[in-house]
PAKE-187576 format. One record per residue (C-alpha): residue in three letters; x negated, y negated, z negated. Coordinates in steps of 0.5 Angstrom, whole numbers, plus 2048, in hexadecimal, padded with zeros to 3 digits. Layout:
ALAXYZ...
***
This chain:
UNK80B8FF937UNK809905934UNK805901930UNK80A8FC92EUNK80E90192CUNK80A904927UNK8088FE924UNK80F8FC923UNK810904920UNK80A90191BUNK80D8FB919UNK8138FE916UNK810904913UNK80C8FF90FUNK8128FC90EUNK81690290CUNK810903907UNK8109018FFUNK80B8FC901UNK80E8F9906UNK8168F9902UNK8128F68FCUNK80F8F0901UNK8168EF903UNK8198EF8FDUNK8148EA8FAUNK8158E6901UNK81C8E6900UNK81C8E58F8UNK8178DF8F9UNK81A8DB8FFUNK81F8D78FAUNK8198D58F7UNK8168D38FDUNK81C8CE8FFUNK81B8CB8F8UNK8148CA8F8UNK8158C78FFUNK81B8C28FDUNK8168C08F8UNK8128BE8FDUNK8168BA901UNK81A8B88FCUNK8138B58F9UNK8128B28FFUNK8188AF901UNK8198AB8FAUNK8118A88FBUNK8138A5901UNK81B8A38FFUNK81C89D8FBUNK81C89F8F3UNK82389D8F1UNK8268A08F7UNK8238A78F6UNK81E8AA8F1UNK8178AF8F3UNK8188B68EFUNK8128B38EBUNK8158AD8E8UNK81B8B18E7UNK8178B68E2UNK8148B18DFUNK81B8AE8DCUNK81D8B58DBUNK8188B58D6UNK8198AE8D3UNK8218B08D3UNK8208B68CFUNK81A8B28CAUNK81F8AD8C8UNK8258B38C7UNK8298AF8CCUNK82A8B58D0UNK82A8BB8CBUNK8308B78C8UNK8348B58CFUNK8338BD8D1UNK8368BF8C9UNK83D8BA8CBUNK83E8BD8D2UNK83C8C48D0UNK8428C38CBUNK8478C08CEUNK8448C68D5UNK8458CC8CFUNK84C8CA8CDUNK84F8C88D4UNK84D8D08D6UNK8508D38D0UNK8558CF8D0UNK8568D18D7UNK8548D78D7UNK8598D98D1UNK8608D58D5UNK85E8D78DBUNK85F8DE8D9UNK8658DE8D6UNK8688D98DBUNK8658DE8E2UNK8688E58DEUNK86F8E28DCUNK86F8E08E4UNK86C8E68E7UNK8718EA8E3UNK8778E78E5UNK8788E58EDUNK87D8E08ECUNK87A8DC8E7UNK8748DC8EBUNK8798DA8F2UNK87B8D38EDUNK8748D18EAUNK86E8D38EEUNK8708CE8F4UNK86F8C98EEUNK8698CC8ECUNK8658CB8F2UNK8678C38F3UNK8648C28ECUNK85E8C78F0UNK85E8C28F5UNK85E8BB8F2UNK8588B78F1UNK8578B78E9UNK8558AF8EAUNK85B8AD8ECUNK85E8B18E5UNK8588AC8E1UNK85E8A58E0UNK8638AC8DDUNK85E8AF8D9UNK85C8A88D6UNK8648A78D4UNK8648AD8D1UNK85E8B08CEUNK85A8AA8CDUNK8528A98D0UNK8518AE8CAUNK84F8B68CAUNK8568B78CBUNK8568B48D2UNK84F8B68D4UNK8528BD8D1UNK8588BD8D7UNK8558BA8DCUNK8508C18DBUNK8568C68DAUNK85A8C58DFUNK8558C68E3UNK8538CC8E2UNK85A8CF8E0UNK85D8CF8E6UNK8588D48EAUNK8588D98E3UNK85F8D98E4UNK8608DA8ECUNK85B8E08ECUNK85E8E38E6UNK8658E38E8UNK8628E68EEUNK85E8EB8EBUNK8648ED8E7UNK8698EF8EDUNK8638F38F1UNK8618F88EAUNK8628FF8ECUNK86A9008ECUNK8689088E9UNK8659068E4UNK86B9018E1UNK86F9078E3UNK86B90C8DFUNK86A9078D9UNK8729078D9UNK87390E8D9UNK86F90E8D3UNK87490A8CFUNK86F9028D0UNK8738FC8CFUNK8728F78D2UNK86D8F48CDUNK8698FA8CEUNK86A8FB8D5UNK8668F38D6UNK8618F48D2UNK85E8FC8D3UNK8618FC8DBUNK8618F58DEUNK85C8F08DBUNK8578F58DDUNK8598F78E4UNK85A8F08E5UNK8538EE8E2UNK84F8ED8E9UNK8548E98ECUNK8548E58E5UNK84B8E48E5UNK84C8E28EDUNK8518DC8EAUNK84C8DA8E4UNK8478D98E9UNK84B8D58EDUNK84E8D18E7UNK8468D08E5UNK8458CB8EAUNK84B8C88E8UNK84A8C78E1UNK8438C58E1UNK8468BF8E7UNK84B8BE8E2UNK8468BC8DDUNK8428B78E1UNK84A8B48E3UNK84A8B28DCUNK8448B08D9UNK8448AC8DFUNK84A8A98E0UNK84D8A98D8UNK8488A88D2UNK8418A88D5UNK83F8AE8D1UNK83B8B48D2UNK8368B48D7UNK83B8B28DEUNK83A8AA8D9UNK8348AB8D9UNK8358AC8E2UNK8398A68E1UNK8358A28DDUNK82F8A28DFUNK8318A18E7UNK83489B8E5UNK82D8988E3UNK82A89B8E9UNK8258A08E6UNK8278A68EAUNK8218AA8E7UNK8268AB8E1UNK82B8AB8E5UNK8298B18E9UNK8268B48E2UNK82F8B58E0UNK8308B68E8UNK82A8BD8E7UNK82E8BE8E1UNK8358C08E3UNK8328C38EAUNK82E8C88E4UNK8348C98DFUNK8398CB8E7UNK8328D18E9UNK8328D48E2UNK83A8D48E1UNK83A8D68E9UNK8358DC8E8UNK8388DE8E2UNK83F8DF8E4UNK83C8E38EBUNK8398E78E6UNK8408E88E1UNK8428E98E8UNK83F8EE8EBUNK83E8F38E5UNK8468F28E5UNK8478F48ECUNK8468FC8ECUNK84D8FB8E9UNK8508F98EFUNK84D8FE8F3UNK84E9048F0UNK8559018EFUNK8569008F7UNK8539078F9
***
């Protein structure tokens, strides 16, 4: 027991130690890679034995990555649908705004609207594809919408909320001093309401980057979504997979970013809560 005891006493002193934190970092730090390399794996495996127009091995897919860069029909598909992925943001981005400001400013406005505003959240953007054709066409202007309205909606429901829950003292403080209300937005405001605006931004970027796939696909056949449809319509899953990887890149970098956006803007909120 004794003996038990003082190993038990040893393992976590060496785990207390620098070398043992410095193991258990990289452990921790490695195990994403880890469950990659063993996806691989077993995605390898499964794609040997499967029929190759039903699923295709990472081996396969790499080589029709590279063909589709050499003949520039991926660099140029991820240039539209980068396009039209930028302008949907800040298109929604600078609406979204103005929009979550004005309701979160007035209550009663907000009591009208918002109702409205979560049915848009909570619709289907295909089922809006038959609409957007008759008024925008299957051009970028359709592809444009379809990508805004889906990212706005969160920007303007998180911002509105943000603006209600900044520190009332500050405001008090700011009107004492003579701010008008243009002032009092801008220096007092948007900046308390910063970390509830990040958190709406990293939700409205799964939207967007969805947005961009219902377009391309169900609109003109553009970007790297055409490339998803089309080359699934001639069964060649391999570059099908290639488009599919693609977009999964695109939403981890735009996830990543907006963790970090948000995590350096959340010390606002928690020095405004104490």
């Amino acid at each position: 027991m004794a003996m038990t005891t003082q190993r038990t006493e040893k393992a976590a002193t060496s785990a207390g130690t620098p070398a043992g934190r410095r193991v258990k970092a990289l452990l921790v730090t490695s195990l994403p890679l880890i469950a990659l390399v063993v996806l691989l794996v077993v995605w390898e495996v499964a794609g040997r034995m499967a029929n190759p127009i039903l699923f295709a091995p990472p081996s396969r897919v790499a080589d029709a990555f590279v063909e589709l860069t050499a003949s520039g029909r991926l660099p140029q598909a991820l240039f539209v649908s980068l396009q039209s992925l930028a302008a949907g943001f800040l298109l929604a981005l600078v609406t979204g705004l103005a929009i979550g400001v004005l309701l979160g400013l007035h209550p009663t406005l907000a009591r009208g609207v918002e109702p409205y505003i979560d049915a848009i959240y909570a619709t289907p953007r295909v089922v809006m594809i038959p609409l957007v054709i008759l008024w925008f066409g299957v051009g970028f202007w359709g592809r444009l919408f379809i990508i805004w309205i889906g990212g706005v909606v969160p920007i303007i429901l998180n911002t509105a909320i943000g603006v209600r829950n900044v520190r009332q003292d500050l405001v008090e403080v700011a009107e004492s001093f003579g701010a008008s209300e243009r002032q009092l937005v801008r220096h007092v405001i948007l900046p308390g309401a910063v970390p509830y605006v990040m958190a709406g931004l990293r939700i409205a970027a799964g939207r967007l980057l969805l947005g961009v796939v219902i377009a391309e696909i169900f609109l003109d056949l553009t970007g790297v979504g055409g490339i998803i449809q089309t080359e699934s319509a001639y069964f060649r899953t391999d570059n099908m997979l290639v488009g599919v990887l693609v977009f999964a890149a695109l939403g981890v970098v735009m996830m990543w970013a907006f963790d970090l956006l948000e995590k350096a803007f959340s010390g606002w909120k928690e020095r405004g809560a104490e």
